[in-house]
N, C-alpha and C positions, 0 to 999 in steps of 0.2 A: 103718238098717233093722234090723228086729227078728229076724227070720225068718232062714234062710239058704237058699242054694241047692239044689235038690233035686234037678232032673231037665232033661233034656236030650232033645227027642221028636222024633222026625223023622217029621212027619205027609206021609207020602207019599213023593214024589219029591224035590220040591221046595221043603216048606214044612217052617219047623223052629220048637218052641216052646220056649224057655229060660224055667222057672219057679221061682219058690222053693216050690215047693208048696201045701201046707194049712199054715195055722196051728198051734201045739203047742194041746192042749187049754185049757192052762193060761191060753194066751195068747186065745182069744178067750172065755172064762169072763171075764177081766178087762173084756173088749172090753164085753160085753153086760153086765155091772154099772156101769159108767162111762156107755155109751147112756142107760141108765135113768135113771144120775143126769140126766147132759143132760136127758131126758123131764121127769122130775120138778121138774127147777128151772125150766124152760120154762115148766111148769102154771103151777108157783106166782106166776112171774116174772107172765104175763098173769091169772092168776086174783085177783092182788092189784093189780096196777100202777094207781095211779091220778093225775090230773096235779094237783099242788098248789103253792102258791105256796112252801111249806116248804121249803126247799133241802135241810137236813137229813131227812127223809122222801120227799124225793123220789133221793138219794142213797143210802139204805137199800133202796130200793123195788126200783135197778137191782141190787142184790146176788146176786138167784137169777140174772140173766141172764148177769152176771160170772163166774158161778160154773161155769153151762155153757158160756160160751166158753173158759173153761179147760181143763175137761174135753175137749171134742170134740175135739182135736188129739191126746190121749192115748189115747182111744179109737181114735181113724183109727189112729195107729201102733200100734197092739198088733191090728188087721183087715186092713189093706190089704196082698194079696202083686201084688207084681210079676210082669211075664211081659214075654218079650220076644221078637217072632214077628217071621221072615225069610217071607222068599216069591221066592223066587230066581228063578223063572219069571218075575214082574213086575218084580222088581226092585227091592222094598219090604221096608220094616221097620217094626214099631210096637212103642215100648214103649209098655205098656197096665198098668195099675191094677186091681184089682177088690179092689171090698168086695162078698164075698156073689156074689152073681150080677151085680151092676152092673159095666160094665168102660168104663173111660176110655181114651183114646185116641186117635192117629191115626196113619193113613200115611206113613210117609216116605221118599223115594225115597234108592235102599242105591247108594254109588257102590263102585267095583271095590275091594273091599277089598283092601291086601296083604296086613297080617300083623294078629295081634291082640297085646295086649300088658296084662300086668297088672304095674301099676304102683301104686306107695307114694306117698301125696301126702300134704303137711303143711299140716290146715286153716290159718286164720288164726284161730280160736282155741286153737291149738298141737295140737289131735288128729289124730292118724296116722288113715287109712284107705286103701285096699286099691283100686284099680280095672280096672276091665275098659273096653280101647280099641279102638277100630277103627280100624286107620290108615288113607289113601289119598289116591291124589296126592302120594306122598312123605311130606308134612309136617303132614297132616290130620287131625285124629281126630273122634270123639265117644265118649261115655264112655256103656255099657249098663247100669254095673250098680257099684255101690261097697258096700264093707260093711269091720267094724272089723276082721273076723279075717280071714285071709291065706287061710284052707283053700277055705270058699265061693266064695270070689273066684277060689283058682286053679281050683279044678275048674269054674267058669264057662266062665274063660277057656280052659282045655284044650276043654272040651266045643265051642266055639265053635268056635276054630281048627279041631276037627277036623272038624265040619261045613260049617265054609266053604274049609275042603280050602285054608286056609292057614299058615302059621307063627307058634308061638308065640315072643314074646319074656319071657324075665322080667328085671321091672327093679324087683322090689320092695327091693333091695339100691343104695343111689345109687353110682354112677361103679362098677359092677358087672354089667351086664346081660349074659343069654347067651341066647341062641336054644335054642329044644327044639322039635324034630321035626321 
């Protein structure tokens, strides 16, 4: 993810909304020049496309469409912020999506958390990132939130822990973890 962590809301009593906020200026100016392109190559894609026995012309023909499927994956990551909403009265959580005003999503039921814990993982293509876990049932987790730098991720995970009124672990350091708070 592109964005980082921003805010931490505690909508009411019971419901809490973990956001990375708004996009930087910069970052959805990118957004909306790349959309375009997508647009533009779409047009052209159907405004030319026609079916011929040519292989070579018919090869060239798919090239505007190639072009925006490349794009739109670049575009989504430089738009889409994360949000991550508790409801502790129901007993739910959804991470949810939004590009703009549209938001993805669903319900899922939140088991008794213990502790939260932000953790260092090594992809398997050798990059380091950063995450935020919920433990429970002793040995359990799911993971709300990952990012490359250490800062976002810890103030997630403090923000969390101290809304769900449980302990933080850090274990971004291997065969070094310590409890805070």
């Amino acid at each position: 993810m592109l964005g980082l962590f921003l805010c931490c809301s505690v909508l009411g009593k019971s419901k809490i909304l973990i956001s990375e906020g708004n996009r930087p200026l910069w970052q959805l100016i990118l957004a909306a020049a790349l959309y375009t392109a997508v647009v533009i190559s779409l047009f052209i894609f159907v405004r030319n496309f026609e079916f011929t026995a040519d292989a070579k012309r018919l090869r060239t023909a798919f090239d505007p469409l190639k072009i925006a499927l490349l794009l739109l994956p670049t575009a989504l990551a430089f738009s889409i912020v994360k949000d991550v909403l508790f409801d502790l009265d129901e007993k739910k959580y959804k991470e949810q999506y939004c590009l703009g005003r549209i938001k993805f999503g669903r319900w899922h039921d939140l088991p008794k958390i213990e502790y939260v814990s932000v953790f260092r993982q090594l992809k398997r293509n050798g990059d380091i990132v950063f995450e935020v876990n919920l433990w429970y049932e002793r040995n359990k987790h799911f993971t709300i939130y990952e990012h490359k730098e250490l800062e976002p991720v810890f103030s997630m995970g403090t923000s969390v822990s101290n809304s769900l009124n449980v302990r933080l672990l850090d274990a971004t350091v291997p065969n070094n973890h310590k409890w805070l708070g």
